[in-house]
C-alpha positions as CSV (number, residue, x, y, z in Angstrom):
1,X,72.9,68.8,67.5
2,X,73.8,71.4,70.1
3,X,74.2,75.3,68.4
4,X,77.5,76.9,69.5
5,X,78.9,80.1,68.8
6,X,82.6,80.7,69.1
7,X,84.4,84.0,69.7
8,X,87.5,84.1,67.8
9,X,88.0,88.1,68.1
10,X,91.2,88.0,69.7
11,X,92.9,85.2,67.6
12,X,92.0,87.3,64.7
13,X,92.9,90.9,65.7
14,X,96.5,88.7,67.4
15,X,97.3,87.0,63.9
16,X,96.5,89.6,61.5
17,X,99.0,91.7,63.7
18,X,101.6,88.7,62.9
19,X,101.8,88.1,66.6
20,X,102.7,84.3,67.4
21,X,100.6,82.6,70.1
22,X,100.5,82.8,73.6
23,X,99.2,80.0,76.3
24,X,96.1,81.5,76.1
25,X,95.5,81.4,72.1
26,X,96.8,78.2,71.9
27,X,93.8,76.9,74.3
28,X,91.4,78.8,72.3
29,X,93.0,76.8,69.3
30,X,92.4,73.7,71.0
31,X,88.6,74.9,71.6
32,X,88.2,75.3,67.7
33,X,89.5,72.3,66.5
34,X,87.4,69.9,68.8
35,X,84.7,72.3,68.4
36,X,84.9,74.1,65.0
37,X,83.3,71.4,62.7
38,X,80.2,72.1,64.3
39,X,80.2,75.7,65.5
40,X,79.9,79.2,63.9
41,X,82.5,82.2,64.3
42,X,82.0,85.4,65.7
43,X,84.4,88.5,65.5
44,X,83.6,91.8,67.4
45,X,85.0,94.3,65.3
46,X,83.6,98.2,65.1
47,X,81.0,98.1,67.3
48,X,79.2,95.2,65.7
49,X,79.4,91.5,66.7
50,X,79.7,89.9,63.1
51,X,78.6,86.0,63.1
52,X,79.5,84.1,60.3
53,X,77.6,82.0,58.3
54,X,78.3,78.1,58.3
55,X,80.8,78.0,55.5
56,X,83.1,81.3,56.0
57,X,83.3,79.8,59.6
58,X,84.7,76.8,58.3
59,X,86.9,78.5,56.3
60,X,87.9,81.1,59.0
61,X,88.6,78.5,61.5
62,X,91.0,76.2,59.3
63,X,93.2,79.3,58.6
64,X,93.3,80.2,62.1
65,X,94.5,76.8,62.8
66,X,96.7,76.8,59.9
67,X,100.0,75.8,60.4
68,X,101.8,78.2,58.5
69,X,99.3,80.9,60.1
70,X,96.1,82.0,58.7
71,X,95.3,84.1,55.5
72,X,94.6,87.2,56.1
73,X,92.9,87.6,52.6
74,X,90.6,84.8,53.3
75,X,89.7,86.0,56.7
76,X,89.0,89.9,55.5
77,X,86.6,88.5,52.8
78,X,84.6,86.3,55.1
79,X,84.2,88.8,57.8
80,X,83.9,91.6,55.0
81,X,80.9,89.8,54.0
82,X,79.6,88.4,57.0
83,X,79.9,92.6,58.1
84,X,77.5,93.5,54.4
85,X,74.8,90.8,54.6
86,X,74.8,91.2,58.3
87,X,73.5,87.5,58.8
88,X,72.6,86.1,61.7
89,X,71.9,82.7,63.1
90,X,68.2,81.4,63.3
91,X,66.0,81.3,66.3
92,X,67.7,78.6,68.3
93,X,70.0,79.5,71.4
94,X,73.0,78.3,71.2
95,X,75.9,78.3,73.5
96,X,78.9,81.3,73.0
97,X,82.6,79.6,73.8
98,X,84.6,82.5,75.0
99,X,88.4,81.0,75.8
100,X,90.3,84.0,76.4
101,X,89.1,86.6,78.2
102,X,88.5,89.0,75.1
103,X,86.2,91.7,75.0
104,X,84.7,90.2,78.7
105,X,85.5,94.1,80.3
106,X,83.2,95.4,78.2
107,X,79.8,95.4,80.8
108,X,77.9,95.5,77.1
109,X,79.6,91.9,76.2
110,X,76.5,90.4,78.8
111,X,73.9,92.7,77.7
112,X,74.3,91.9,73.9
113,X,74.6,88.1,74.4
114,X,71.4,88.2,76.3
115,X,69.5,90.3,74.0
116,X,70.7,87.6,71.2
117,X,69.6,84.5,73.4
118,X,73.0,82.7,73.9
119,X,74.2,81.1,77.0
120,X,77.7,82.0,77.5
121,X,80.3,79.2,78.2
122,X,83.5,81.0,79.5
123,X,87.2,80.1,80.3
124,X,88.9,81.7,83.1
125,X,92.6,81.2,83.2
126,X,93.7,83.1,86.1
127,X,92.7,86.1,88.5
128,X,96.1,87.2,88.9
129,X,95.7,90.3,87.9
130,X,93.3,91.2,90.8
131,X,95.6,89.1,93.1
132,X,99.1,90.2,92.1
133,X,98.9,93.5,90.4
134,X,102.4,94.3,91.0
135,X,102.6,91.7,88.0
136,X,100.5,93.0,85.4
137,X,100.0,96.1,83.3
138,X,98.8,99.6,85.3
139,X,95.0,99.1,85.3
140,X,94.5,95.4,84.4
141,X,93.4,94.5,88.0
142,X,89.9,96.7,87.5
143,X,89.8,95.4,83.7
144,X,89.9,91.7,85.2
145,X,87.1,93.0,87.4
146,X,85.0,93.7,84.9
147,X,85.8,90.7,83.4
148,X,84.8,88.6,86.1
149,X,81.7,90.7,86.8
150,X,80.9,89.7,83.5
151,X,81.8,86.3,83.3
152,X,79.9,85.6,87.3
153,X,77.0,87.6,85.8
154,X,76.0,86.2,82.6
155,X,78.1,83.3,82.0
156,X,75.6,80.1,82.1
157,X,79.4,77.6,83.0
158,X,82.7,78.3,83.5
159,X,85.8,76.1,83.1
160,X,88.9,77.1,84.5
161,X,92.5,74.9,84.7
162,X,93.1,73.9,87.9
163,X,91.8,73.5,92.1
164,X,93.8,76.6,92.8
165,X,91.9,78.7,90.3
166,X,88.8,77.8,91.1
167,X,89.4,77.9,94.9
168,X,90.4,81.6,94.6
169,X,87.7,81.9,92.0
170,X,85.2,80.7,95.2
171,X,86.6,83.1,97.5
172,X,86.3,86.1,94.9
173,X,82.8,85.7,94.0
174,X,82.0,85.1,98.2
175,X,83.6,88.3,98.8
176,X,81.7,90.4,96.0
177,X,78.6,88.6,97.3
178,X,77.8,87.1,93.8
179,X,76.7,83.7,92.5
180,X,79.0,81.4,90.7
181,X,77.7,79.7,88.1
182,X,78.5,76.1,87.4
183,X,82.1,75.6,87.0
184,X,84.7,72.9,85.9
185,X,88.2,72.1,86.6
186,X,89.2,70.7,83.3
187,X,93.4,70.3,83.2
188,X,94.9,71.6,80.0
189,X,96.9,68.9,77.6
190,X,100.6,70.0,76.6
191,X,101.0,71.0,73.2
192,X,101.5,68.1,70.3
193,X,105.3,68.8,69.8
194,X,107.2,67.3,66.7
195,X,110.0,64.3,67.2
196,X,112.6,66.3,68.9
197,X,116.3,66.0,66.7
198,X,118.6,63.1,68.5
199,X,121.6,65.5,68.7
200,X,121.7,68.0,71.2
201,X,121.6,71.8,70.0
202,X,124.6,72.8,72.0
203,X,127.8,71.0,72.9
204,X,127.3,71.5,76.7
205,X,124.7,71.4,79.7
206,X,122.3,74.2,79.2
207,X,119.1,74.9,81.0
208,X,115.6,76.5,79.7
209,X,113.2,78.9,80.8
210,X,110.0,78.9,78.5
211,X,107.4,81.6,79.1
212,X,106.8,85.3,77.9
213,X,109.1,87.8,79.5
214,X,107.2,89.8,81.9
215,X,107.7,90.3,85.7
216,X,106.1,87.5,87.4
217,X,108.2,84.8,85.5
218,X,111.3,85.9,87.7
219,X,113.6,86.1,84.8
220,X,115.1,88.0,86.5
221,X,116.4,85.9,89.6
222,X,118.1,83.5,86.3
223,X,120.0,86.5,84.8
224,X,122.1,87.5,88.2
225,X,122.6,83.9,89.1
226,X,123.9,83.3,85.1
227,X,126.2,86.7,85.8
228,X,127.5,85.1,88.8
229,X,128.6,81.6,87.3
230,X,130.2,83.0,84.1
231,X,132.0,85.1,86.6
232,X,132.8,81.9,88.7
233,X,133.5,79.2,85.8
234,X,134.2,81.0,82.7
235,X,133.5,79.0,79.7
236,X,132.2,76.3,81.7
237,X,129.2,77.2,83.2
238,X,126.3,76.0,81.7
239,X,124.4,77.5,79.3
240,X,120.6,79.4,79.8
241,X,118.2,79.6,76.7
242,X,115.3,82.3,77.3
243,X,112.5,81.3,75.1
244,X,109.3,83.3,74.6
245,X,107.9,86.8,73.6
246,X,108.9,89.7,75.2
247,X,106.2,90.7,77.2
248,X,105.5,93.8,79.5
249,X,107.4,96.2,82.2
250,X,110.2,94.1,81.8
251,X,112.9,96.8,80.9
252,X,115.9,95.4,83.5
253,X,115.5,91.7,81.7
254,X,115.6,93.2,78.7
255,X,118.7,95.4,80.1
256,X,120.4,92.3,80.9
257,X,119.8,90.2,78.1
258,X,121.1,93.1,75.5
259,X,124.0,94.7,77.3
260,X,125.4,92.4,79.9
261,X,128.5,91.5,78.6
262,X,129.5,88.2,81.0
263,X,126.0,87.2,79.5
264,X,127.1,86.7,76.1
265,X,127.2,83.2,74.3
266,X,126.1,81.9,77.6
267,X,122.7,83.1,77.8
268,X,120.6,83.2,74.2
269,X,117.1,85.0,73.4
270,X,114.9,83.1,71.2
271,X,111.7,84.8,71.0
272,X,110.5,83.2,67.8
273,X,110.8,79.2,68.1
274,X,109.0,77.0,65.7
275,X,107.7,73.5,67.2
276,X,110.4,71.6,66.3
277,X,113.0,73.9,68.1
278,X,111.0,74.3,70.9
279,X,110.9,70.2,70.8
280,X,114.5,69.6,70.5
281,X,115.5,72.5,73.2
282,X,113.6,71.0,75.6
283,X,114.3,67.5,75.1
284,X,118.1,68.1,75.4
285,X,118.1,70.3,78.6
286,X,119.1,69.7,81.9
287,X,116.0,71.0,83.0
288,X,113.1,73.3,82.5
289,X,113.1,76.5,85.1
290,X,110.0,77.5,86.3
291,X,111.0,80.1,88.6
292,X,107.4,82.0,88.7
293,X,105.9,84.1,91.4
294,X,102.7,83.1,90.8
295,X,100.8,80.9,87.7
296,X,97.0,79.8,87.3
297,X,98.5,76.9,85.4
298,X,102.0,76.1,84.1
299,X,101.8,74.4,81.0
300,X,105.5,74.4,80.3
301,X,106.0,72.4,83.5
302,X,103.7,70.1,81.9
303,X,105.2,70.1,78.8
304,X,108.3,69.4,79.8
305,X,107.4,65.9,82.0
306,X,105.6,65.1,78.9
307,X,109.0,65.3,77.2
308,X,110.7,63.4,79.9
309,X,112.8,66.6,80.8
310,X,113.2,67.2,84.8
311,X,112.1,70.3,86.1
312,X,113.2,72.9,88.7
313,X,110.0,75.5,90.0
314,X,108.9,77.5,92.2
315,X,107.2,75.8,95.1
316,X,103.7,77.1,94.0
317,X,100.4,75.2,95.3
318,X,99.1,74.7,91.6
319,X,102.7,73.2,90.4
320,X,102.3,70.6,93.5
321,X,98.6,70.0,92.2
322,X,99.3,69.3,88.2
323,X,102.6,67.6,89.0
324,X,103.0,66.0,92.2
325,X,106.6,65.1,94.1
326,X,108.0,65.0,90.4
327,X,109.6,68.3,90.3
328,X,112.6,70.1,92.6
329,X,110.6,72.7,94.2
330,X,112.2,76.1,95.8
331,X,111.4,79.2,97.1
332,X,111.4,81.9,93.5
333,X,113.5,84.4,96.2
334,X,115.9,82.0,97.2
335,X,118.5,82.6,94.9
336,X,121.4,80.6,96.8
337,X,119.1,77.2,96.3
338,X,118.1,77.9,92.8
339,X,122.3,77.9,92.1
340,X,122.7,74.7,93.8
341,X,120.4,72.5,92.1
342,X,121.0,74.3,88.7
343,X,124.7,73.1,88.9
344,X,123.9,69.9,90.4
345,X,121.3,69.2,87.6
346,X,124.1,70.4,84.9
347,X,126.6,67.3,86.5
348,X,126.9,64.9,84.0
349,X,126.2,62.1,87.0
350,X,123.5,64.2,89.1
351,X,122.2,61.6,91.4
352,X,118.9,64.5,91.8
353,X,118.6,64.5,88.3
354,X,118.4,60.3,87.9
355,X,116.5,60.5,90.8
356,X,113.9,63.3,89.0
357,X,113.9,61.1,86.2
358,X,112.8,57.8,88.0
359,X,110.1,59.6,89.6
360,X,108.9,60.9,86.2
361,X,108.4,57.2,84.6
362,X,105.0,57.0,85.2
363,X,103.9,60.3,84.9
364,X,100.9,60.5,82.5
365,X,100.2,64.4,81.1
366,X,96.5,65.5,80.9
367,X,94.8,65.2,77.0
368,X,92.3,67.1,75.2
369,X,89.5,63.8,75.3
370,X,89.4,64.4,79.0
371,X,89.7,68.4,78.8
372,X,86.6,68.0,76.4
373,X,84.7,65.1,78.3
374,X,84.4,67.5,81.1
375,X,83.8,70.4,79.2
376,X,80.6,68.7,77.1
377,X,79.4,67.7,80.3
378,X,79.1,71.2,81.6
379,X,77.2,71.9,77.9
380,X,74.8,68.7,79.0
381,X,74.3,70.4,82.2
382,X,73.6,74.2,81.0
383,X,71.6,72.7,78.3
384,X,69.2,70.8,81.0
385,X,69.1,74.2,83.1
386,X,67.2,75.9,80.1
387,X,70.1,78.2,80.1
């Protein structure tokens, strides 16, 4: 039976701060519950990497994938002791599952895995930040550096989400002059949504964009074009739910969303949306907006086909890859096209939309088995390698 090690530092130090999850957590989720029956915890916390002993991992992994979120009791006594015995695993080397990205800028992440024997196994969901920095935080293009130094320099496999990450993975680690170790595009499944409610939520067309709020996801390009219809059609335009977390550096969204007055009870902010919401929202819609400037993946495109709920994105190389000629696809800065379709799509007899939805019959989403089948045969081959 294969020894594996799983880093669940972030989802901790995330839920015990009552943050909900992001795309990210929810793979590394995913990661413990095909993994977790069979695997051992670690958390990084003062200095110390703290592994857990077979039974408190247990027990910190079903509260973490809890659904009514984790106990933070349980999971301070199992570290808490984990942190006074100081125990450790025995002599074998097993493989360390790091899914999201935590702790990886930290050049002493490599040296204290090697120095234990473990062959990291990491998940890379994006280099956007080394891309597109105008996107992300002040700074996060050298911390994703670092990451990537990391992750190129003692990681034993990588698995990453898609051709287009891995292609400008490729070109990264040619241009540094470094060797990539072996790597696997495994697709990411949708999330297992609830039955959605048969009644719409609202009692007209409304569209929805689904996504944290930060600049990349063009939220922005939505809210003007919103202003503009209400100012158009009054009461009747259609309706625009914004559903996700606030992110970063997102202060005109936020602007718009709190003080525009043509905005109001035409465009709604729901930031915290259970399951079954999330279900019924998008299973109602007109569409799902995907308006991005850039993505690594796109899992609420995904999630939505899974649905059955058309879609309307950005014409992005990795959308075209993980869902074909199914979607509309338009420039994110052409704001004249994005208001055509969007009222098109809102007619009750859209000829695009019917259209959208024949081409969507036999779409089949990605699953976790085949995520996983790929992923264990990366294990099989590091395993071979001798690490």
């Amino acid at each position: 039976m294969r020894s594996t090690v799983i880093d669940v530092t972030r989802l901790v130090d995330r839920m015990l701060k009552g943050r909900l999850p992001t795309g990210v957590d929810r793979v590394s989720l995913a990661y413990i519950s095909h993994f977790g029956a069979q695997a051992r915890a670690l958390v990084r916390f003062g200095g110390r990497w703290i592994e857990l002993g077979s039974g408190d991992s247990r027990r910190v992994f079903d509260s973490l994938l809890a659904p009514n979120g984790m106990s933070a009791r349980v999971l301070r006594w199992c570290v808490g002791r984990a942190y006074a015995l100081r125990w450790q695993g025995g002599a074998e080397r097993p493989l360390l599952i790091n899914t999201g990205h935590s702790g990886l800028d930290d050049p002493g992440y490599a040296r204290r895995s090697e120095r234990r024997g473990w062959k990291p196994l990491f998940f890379l969901h994006d280099l956007i930040p080394i891309t597109h920095p105008e996107y992300c935080r002040a700074g996060e293009a050298e911390k994703h550096r670092r990451r990537l130094a990391t992750m190129l320099a003692a990681g034993k496999g990588l698995v990453v989400n898609s051709r287009v990450t891995r292609d400008v993975l490729e070109g990264y680690a040619a241009q540094q002059e470094l060797m990539l170790p072996p790597c696997v595009v495994a697709p990411l499944a949708p999330a297992a949504l609830p039955p959605a409610a048969p009644v719409s939520p609202l009692g007209q067309p409304y569209f929805v964009i689904l996504g944290t709020i930060e600049p990349r996801k063009n939220h922005l390009l939505l809210l003007h074009l919103w202003r503009n219809l209400v100012q158009q059609f009054g009461t009747a335009a259609p309706r625009l739910l914004v559903i996700g977390q606030r992110g970063w550096e997102c202060e005109n969204v936020i602007d718009l969303l709190e003080r525009c007055e043509p905005l109001r009870g035409c465009v709604s902010e729901h930031s915290c949306c259970s399951d079954g919401e999330l279900a019924t929202y998008l299973r109602h819609a007109c569409a799902l907006l995907f308006p991005s400037f850039e993505e690594g993946y796109g899992m609420p495109l995904v999630e939505a086909l899974a649905t059955g709920v058309p879609v309307l994105a950005s014409a992005l190389p990795v959308f075209r890859e993980i869902a074909g000629d199914i979607p509309e696809y338009i420039d994110p800065l052409d704001g004249s096209a994005w208001r055509r379709m969007i009222l098109d799509y809102a007619a009750p007899d859209s000829a695009l939309r019917s259209a959208q939805l024949r081409r969507m019959a036999g779409y089949r989403p990605p699953t976790w088995p085949e995520h996983f089948a790929k992923v264990e045969a990366l294990m099989e081959q590091v395993d071979a390698a001798g690490g």
